[in-house]
GUMIGU-492256 format. One line per 10 residues: number of its first residue (from 0); their letters; for each residue x, y, z of C-alpha. Coordinates in Angstrom, 2 decimals, always signed. Layout:
! GUMIGU-492256
NUM = A = X Y Z | ...
//
This chain:
! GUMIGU-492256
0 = XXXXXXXXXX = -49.10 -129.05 -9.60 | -51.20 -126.14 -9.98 | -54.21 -125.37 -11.74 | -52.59 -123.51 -14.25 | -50.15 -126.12 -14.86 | -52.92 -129.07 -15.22 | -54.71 -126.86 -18.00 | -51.11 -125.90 -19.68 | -50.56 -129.88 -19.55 | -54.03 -131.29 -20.83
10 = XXXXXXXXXX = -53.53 -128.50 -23.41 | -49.92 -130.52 -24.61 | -51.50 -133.64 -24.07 | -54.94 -133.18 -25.90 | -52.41 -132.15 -29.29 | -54.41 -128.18 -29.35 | -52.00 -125.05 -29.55 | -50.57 -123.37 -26.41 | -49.90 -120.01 -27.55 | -48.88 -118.11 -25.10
20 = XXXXXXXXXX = -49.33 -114.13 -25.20 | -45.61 -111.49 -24.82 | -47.71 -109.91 -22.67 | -48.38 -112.43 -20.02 | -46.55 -112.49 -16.72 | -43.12 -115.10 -17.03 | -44.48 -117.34 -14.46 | -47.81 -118.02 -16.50 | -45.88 -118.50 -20.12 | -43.46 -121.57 -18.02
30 = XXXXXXXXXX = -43.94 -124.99 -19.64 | -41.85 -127.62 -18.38 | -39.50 -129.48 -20.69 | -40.91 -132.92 -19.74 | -44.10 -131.97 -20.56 | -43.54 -132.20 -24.09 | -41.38 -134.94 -23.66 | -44.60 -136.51 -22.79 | -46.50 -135.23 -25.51 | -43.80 -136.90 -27.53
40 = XXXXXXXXXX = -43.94 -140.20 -25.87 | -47.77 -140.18 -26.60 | -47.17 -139.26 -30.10 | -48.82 -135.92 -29.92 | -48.86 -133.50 -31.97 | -46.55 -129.97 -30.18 | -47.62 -126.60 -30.83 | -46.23 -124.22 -28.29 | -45.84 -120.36 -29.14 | -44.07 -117.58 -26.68
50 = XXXXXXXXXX = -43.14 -119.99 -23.87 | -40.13 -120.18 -21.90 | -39.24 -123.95 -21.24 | -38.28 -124.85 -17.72 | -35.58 -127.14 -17.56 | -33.39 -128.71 -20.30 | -35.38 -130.11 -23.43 | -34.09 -133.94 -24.40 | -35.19 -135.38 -27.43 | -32.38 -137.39 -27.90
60 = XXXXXXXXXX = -33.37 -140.53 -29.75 | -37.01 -139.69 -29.58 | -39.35 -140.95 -32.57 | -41.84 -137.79 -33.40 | -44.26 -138.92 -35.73 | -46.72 -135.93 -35.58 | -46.04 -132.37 -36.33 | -43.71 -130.19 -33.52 | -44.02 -126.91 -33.43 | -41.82 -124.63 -30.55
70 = XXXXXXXXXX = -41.61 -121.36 -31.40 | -40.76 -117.92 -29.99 | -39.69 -119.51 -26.86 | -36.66 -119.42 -24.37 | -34.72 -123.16 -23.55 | -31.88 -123.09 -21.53 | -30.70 -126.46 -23.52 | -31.57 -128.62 -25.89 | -30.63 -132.45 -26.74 | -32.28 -133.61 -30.40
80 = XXXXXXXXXX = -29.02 -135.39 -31.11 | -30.31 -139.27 -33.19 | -34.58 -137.30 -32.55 | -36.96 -138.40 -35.70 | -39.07 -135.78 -36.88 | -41.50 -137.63 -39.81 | -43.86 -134.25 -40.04 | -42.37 -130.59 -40.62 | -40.55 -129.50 -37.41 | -40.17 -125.92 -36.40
90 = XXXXXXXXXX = -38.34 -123.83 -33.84 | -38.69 -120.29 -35.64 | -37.30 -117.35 -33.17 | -36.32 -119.30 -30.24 | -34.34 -118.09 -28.28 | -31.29 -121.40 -27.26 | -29.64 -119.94 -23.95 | -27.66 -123.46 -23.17 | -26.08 -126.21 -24.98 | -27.27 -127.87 -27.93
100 = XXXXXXXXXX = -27.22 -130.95 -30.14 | -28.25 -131.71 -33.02 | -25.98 -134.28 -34.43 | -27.48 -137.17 -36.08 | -31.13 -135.39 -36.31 | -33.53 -136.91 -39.32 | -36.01 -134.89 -40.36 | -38.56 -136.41 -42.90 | -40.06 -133.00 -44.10 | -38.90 -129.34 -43.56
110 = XXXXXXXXXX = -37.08 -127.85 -40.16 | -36.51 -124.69 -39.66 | -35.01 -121.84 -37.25 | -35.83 -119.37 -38.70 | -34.71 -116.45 -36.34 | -33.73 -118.47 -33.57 | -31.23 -117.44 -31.19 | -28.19 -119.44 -29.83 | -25.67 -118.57 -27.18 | -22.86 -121.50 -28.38
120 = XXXXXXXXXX = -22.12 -123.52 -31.11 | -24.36 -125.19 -33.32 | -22.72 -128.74 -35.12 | -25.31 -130.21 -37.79 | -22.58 -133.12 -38.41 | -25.14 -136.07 -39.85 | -28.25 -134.05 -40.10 | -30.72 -135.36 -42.90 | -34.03 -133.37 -43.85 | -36.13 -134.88 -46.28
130 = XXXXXXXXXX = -37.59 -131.25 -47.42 | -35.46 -127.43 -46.55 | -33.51 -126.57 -43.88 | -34.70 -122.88 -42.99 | -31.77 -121.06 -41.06 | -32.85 -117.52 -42.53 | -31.83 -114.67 -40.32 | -30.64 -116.70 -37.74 | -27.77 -115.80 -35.11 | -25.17 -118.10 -33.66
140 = XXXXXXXXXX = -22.93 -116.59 -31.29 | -20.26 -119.65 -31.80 | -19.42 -121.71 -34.45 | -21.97 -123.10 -36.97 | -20.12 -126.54 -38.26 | -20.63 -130.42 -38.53 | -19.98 -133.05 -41.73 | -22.32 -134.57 -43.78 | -25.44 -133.19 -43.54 | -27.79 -133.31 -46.15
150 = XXXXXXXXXX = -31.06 -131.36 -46.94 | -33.52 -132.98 -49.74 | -34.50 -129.41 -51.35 | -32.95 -126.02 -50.20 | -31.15 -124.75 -47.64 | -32.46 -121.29 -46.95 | -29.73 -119.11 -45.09 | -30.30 -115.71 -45.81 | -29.35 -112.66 -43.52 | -28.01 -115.39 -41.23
160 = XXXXXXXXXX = -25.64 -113.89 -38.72 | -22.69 -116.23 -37.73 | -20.50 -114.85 -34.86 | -17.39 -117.35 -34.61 | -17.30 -119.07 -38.34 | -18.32 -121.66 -40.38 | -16.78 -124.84 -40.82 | -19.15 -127.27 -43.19 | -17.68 -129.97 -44.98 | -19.43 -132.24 -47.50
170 = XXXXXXXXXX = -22.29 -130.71 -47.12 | -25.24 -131.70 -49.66 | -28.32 -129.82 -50.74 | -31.05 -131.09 -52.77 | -31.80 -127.92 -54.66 | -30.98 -124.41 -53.83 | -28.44 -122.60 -51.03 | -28.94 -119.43 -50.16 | -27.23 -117.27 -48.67 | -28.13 -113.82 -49.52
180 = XXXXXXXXXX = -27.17 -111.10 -46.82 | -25.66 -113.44 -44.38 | -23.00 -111.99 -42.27 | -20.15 -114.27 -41.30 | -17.90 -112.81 -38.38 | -14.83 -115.08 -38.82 | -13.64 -117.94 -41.23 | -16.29 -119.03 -43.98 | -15.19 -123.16 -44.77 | -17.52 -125.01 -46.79
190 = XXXXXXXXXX = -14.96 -127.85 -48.43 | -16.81 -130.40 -50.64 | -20.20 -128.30 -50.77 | -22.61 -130.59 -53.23 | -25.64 -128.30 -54.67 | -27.89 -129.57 -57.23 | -28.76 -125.99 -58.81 | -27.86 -122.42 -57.57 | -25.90 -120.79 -54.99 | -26.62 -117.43 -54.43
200 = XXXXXXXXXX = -24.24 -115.34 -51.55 | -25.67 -111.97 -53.22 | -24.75 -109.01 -50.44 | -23.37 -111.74 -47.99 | -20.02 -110.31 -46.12 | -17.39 -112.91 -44.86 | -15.31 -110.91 -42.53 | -12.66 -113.71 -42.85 | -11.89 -116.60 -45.78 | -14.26 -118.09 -47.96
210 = XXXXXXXXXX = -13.29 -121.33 -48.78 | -15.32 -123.09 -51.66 | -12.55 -126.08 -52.25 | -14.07 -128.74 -54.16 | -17.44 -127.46 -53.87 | -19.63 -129.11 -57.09 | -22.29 -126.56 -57.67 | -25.10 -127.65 -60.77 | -26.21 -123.96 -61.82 | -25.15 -121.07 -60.70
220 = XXXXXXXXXX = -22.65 -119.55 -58.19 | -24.09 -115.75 -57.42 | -21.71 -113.72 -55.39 | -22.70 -110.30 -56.68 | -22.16 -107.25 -54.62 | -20.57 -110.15 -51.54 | -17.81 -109.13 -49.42 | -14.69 -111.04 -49.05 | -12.39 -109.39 -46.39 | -10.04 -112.22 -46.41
230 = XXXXXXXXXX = -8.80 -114.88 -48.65 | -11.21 -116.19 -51.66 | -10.34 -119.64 -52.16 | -12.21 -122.02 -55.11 | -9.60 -124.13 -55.75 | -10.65 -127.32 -57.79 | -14.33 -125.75 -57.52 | -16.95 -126.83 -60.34 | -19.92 -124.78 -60.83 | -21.63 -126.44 -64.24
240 = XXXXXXXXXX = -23.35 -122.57 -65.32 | -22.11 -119.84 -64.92 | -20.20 -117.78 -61.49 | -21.25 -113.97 -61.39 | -19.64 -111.73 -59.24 | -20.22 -108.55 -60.45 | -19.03 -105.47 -57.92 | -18.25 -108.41 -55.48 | -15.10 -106.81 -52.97 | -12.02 -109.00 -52.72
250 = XXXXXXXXXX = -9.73 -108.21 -50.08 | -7.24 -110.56 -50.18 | -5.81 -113.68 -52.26 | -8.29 -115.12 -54.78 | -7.77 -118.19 -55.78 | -9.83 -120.19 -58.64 | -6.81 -122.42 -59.83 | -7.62 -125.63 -61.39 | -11.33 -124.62 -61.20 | -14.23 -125.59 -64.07
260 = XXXXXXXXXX = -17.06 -123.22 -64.74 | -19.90 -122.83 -67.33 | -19.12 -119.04 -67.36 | -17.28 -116.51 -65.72 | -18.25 -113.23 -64.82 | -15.36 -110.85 -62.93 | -16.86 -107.36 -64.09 | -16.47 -104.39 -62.12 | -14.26 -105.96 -59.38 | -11.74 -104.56 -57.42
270 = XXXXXXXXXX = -9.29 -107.35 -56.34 | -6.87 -106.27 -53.98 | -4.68 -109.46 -53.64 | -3.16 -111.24 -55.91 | -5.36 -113.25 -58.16 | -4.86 -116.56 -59.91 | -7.30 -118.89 -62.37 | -3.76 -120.77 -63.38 | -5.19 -123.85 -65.46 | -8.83 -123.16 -64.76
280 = XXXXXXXXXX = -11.37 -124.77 -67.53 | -14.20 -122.31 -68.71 | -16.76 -123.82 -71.32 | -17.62 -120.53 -72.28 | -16.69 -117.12 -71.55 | -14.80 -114.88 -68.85 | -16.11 -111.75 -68.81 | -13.72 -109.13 -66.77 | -14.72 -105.86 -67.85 | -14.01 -102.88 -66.08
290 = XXXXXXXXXX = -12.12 -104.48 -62.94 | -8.89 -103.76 -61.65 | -6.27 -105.71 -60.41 | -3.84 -104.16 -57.40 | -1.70 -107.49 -57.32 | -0.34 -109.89 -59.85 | -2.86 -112.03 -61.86 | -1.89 -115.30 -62.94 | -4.07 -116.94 -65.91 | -1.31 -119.24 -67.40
300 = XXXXXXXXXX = -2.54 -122.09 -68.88 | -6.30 -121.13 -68.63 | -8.80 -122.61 -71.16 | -12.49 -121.65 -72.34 | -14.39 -122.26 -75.19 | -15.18 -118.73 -75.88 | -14.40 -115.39 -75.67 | -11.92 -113.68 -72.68 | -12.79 -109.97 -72.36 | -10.57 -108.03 -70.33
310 = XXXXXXXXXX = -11.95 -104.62 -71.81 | -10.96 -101.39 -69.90 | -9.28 -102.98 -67.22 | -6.57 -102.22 -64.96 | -3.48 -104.84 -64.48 | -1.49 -102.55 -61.63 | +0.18 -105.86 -60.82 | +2.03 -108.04 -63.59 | +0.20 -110.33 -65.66 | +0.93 -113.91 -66.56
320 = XXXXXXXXXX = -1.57 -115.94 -69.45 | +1.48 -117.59 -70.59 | +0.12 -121.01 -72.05 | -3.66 -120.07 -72.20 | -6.08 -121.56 -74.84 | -8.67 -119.13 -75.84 | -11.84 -120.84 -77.86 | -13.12 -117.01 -79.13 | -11.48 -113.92 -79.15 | -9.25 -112.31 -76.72
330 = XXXXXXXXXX = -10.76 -108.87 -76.15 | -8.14 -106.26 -74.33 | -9.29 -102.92 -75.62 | -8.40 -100.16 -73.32 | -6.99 -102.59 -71.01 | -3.85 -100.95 -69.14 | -1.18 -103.46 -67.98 | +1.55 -101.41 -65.79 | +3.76 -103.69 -63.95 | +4.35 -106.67 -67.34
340 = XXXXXXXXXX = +2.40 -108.97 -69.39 | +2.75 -112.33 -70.76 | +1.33 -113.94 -73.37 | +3.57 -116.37 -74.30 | +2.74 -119.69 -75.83 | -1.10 -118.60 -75.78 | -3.97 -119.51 -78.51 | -6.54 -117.83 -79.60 | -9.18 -118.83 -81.66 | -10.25 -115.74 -83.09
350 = XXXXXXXXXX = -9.19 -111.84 -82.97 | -6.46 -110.82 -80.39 | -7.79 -107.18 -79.68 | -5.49 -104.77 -77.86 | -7.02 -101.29 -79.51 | -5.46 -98.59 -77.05 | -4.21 -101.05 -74.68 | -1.31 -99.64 -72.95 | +1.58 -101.69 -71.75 | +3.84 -99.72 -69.68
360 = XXXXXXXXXX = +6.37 -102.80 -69.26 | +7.34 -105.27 -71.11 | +5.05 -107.36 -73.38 | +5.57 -110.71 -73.99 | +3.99 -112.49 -77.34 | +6.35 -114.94 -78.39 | +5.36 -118.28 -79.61 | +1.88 -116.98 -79.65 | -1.29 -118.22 -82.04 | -4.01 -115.58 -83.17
370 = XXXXXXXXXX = -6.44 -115.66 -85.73 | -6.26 -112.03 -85.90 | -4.46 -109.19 -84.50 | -5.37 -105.99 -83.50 | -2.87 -103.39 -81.64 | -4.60 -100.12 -83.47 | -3.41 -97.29 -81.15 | -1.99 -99.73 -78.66 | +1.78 -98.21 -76.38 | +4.66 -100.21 -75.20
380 = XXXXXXXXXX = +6.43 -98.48 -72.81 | +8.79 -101.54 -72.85 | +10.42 -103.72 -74.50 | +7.99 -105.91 -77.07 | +8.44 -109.32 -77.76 | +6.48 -110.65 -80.59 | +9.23 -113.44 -81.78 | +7.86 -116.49 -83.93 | +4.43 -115.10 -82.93 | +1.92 -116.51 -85.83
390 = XXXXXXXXXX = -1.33 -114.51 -86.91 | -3.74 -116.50 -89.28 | -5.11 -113.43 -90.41 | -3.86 -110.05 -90.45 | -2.39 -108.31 -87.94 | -2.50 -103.99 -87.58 | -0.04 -101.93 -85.48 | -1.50 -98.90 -87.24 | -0.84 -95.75 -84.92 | +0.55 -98.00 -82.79
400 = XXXXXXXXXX = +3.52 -96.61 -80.37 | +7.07 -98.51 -79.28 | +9.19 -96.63 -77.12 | +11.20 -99.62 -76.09 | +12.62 -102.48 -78.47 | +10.18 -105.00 -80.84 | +11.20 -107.95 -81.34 | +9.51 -109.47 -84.48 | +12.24 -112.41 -85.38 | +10.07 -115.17 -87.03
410 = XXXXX = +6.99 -113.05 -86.77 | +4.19 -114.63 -89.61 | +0.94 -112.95 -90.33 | -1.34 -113.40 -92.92 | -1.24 -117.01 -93.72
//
């Protein structure tokens, strides 16, 4: 050994920071991976900055009771599969060239890789932190998967770059996930996702499917301005406040059937699949102003507790609420159906609004419930079909325009 390896040793040993300068020839930044094992062994404390690590790095099974810190370094692999990290662990901006493992890893306090670098896949099946997972801006050239790992407070994931996927499944976070910015290259899975408060995907781009199935989220799920080149899938999703997705792009197939939210917020969306919320549960309201709808849109037997506002949107597709229970009003001003709609069998609380609506197919409304109904200025194209439909209050076709048949049999408004 060298004289610049003894002092680059007693240096691990002795528990003081190696930082190593960019600038320094390769040969004088080398520290060798059993080094720190040593350091380990001894219960040091690590703090190595801007090395490159000679030979794999094993902490398989090791118990590291003081604090670790290996950052801005190159390892050609890296083994902390069943490793026990009771003080805050980092590995910001290294750079992972081989293999690695983390399956199994406990972490009493934060870890993070923060922009860290790795060449393969990465599977965090049975990974416990005690405090946050940092994974901000980090790249993984493979797939980023694993079961059942947990994280005590937040999971911090934003501008993350993920080159082959992700494939999480009951996955639970302790406070916040964040995802803001991320870029997902392939297939986005995250089945049975458990997060105490908010989610928040704001500017994230899955180039493939999102899959939220299951996923039991206690705030809110932000996916505002996201990008969602294939399928959208939520099925059975819960998310206890409110999911905003405002100018979010939707490529494909959206799917939030059989879903329960706080709140809905669709506004300003263009979906380009076909879209269905068939016998979703909203507590309170679905906003979906100003969106448009290329495909069909299925909302049959959806229920909230307040409002539905569909104001000044586009149904290019046909459009199925047969069945739906509306706690407030269902607002449709301006809203242009081309392709059909159906109403049939739905309730609504309060005031059915269809001011200037324009259905240029047929309209179904038979067997409907309103409190009140308003079709001032409203066209059918089509035929209508308001038979045994019952309005509490009154109901006003004034100015209203039929160019195909209405069908009013058994039609009561008024009381």
């Amino acid at each position: 050994m060298d004289v610049v390896d003894e002092e680059k040793l007693q240096a691990i040993l002795a528990g003081s920071a190696l930082h190593l300068p960019a600038e320094q020839p390769e040969t004088s930044r080398v520290v060798r991976a059993e080094w720190i094992v040593e350091a380990v062994r001894l219960g040091l404390a690590v703090d190595i900055d801007n090395a490159i690590v000679a030979g794999p790095l094993d902490l398989e099974g090791r118990y590291i009771p003081a604090a670790f810190s290996l950052t801005n370094s190159k390892i050609s692999g890296f083994d902390a599969g069943d490793a026990r990290f009771l003080q805050p662990a980092r590995f910001d901006g290294c750079q992972f060239d081989g293999s690695v493992r983390l399956e199994g890893l406990r972490a009493e306090s934060d870890l993070s890789f923060a922009d860290a670098r790795f060449a393969g896949d990465v599977d965090v099946s049975g990974v416990a932190v005690g405090g946050s997972l940092t994974l901000s801006r980090t790249a993984v050239a493979g797939v980023l998967g694993g079961k059942g790992t947990r994280t005590g407070a937040s999971l911090h994931a934003a501008g993350a770059k993920i080159g082959k996927g992700v494939a999480l499944e009951e996955v639970q976070v302790g406070a916040d996930l964040i995802l803001d910015d991320a870029a997902i290259e392939r297939n986005a899975a995250l089945r049975a996702l458990s997060v105490i408060r908010h989610v928040s995907a704001k500017h994230a781009v899955f180039a493939g499917d999102l899959t939220l199935e299951r996923a039991q989220i206690g705030g809110q799920l932000d996916l505002s301005n996201a990008a969602c080149r294939g399928k959208a899938i939520f099925s059975a999703a819960r998310v206890d406040d409110v999911l905003i997705a405002t100018a979010a792009v939707f490529a494909d197939e959206a799917r939030f059937d059989a879903a329960a939210f706080g709140e809905l917020g669709l506004s300003s969306i263009s979906f380009q699949g076909p879209v269905t919320l068939a016998e979703t549960r909203i507590a309170r309201k679905l906003l979906c102003m100003e969106s448009s709808f290329e495909r069909d849109a299925n909302f049959a037997g959806l229920g909230t507790g307040a409002d539905v506002n569909f104001e000044d949107v586009a149904f290019k597709g046909r459009m199925l609420m047969r069945g739906a229970d509306v706690g407030g009003a269902l607002e449709c001003e301006s809203a242009t159906f081309e392709r059909g709609a159906d109403f049939g069998e739905t309730r609504v609380s309060g005031a059915a609004d269809f001011t200037h609506a324009s259905f240029r197919a047929n309209a179904a409304f038979s067997n409907t419930r309103f409190g009140r109904l308003d079709c001032t200025r409203a066209s059918f194209e089509g035929d209508a079909d308001l038979a045994s439909a019952r309005v509490t209050g009154p109901a006003c076709f004034a100015w209203t325009t039929f160019r195909g048949s209405a069908y009013c049999r058994g039609m009561r408004a008024g009381g």
